[in-house]
Each structure stands twice: as C-alpha cells, then as structure tokens.
N, C-alpha and C positions, 0 to 999 in steps of 0.2 A: 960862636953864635949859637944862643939857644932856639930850642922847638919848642912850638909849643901845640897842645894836643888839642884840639873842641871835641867831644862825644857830646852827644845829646843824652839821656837817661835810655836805658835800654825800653823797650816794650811794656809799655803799661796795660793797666788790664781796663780796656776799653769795651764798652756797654753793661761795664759791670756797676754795680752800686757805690762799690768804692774805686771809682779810677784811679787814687792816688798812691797804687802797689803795682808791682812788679806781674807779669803775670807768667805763668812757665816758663816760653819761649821767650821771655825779658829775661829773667834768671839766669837761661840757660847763654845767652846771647853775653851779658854780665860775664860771667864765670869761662867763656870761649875769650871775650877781650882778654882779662885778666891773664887766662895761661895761654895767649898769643903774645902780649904783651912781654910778662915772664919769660916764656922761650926765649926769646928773642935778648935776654938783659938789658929791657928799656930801662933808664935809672929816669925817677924824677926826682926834681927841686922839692918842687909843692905840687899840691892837687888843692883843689877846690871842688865844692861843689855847691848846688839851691839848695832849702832848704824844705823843699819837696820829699815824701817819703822816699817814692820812686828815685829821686835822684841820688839820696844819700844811701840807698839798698843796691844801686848800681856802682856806685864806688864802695862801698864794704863789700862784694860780691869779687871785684877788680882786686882790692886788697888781698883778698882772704886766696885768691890764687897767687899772689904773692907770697904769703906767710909759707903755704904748701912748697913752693919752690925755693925758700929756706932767703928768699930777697927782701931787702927792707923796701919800705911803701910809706913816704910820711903820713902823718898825721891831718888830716886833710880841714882847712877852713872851710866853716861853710857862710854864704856871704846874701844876703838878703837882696843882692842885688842878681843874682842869679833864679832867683824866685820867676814862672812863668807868668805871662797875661791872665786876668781873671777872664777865661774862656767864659765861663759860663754867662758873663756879664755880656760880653760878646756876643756871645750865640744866642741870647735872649734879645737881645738889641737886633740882630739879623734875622733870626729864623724866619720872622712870618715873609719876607720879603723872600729869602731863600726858597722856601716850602712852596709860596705862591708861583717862583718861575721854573722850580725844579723836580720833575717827581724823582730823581736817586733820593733828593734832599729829605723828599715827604716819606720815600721810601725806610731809609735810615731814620729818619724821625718818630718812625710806626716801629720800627725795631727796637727801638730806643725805648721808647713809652712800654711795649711790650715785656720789656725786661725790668724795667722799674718795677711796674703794678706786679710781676708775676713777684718780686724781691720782695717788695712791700707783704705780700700775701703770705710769703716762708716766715717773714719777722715775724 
C-alpha cells in the first residue's frame, strides 16, 4: 500500500509586495523537509506540485536536499489544478465586512496598506 504526502508550500513572504516567493524561514523550512525527508530514505513515485512560484521553489528546495544526499527525487508534474483560490478576489469581496466587525482585521489591514505605499514609494 502506498502513502501519500500533502505539504502545503513552505512560508511565503506575507505583507510583502510580492507574496508569491518564498521567504527565509519558507526556504529554510523547504530545505529542513527536504534533509528530514532525505535522512530518513523516503523514496517517492511522483511529486507534484501548483503552479504557484512559492510552491514549485518549495519542491526544488525538497529536491535539491535530495541531490546533496546523492538520492534520486523525480521530476515533478506540475498540475494547474493544484493552483490556490484568487485570495485576493476573496479578500476584496470580504474585507469591508471584515474590517467593519473586526479591529485585528482593520489592524492588519493598516499594516498591509502601510507596507504597499511605503513599497510603492522605494519603486
């Protein structure tokens, strides 16, 4: 009988401009899977992955502790159906509704905004 694995994308880099990257502790989180993984001589079939930056830099990351450990790692599909919900579509549809009952919501909202304009401003 086989297993099979779910990981989610390691830690993206959240309130940044481009959330669709990895961010240190995603990296570092990646590359710990990968030689826990390794140690241990997990073999896989296949790997898949979205076709999100973040997700396919968490499986190259899992890989590439592979290669170091001298173990093979296929070639991984990556499948459009693992692609995440347009959050942002989301969050635009909820926020006001959110913001209105929640101040963490309005809180993180204002950090949010804060971090755009000051990004906006370095470009």
């Amino acid at each position: 009988m086989g297993i099979l694995f779910l990981v989610r994308h390691a830690q993206a880099s959240f309130l940044e401009q481009n959330y669709d990257k990895l961010s240190a502790l995603g990296e570092a989180q990646a590359c710990h899977l990968g030689e826990y993984w390794a140690g241990r001589q997990i073999v896989f079939d296949r790997v898949c992955a979205g076709p999100c930056v973040r997700q396919k830099d968490t499986l190259r990351l899992v890989s590439n502790a592979y290669s170091k450990a001298s173990l093979e790692f296929p070639d991984p599909l990556v499948l459009p159906e693992f692609d995440e919900y347009q959050g942002e579509a989301v969050l635009e549809h909820s926020l006001p509704g959110l913001m209105e009952n929640d101040q963490s919501i309005r809180a993180l909202h204002a950090a949010f905004k804060s971090s755009s304009d000051s990004a906006g401003r370095r470009a």
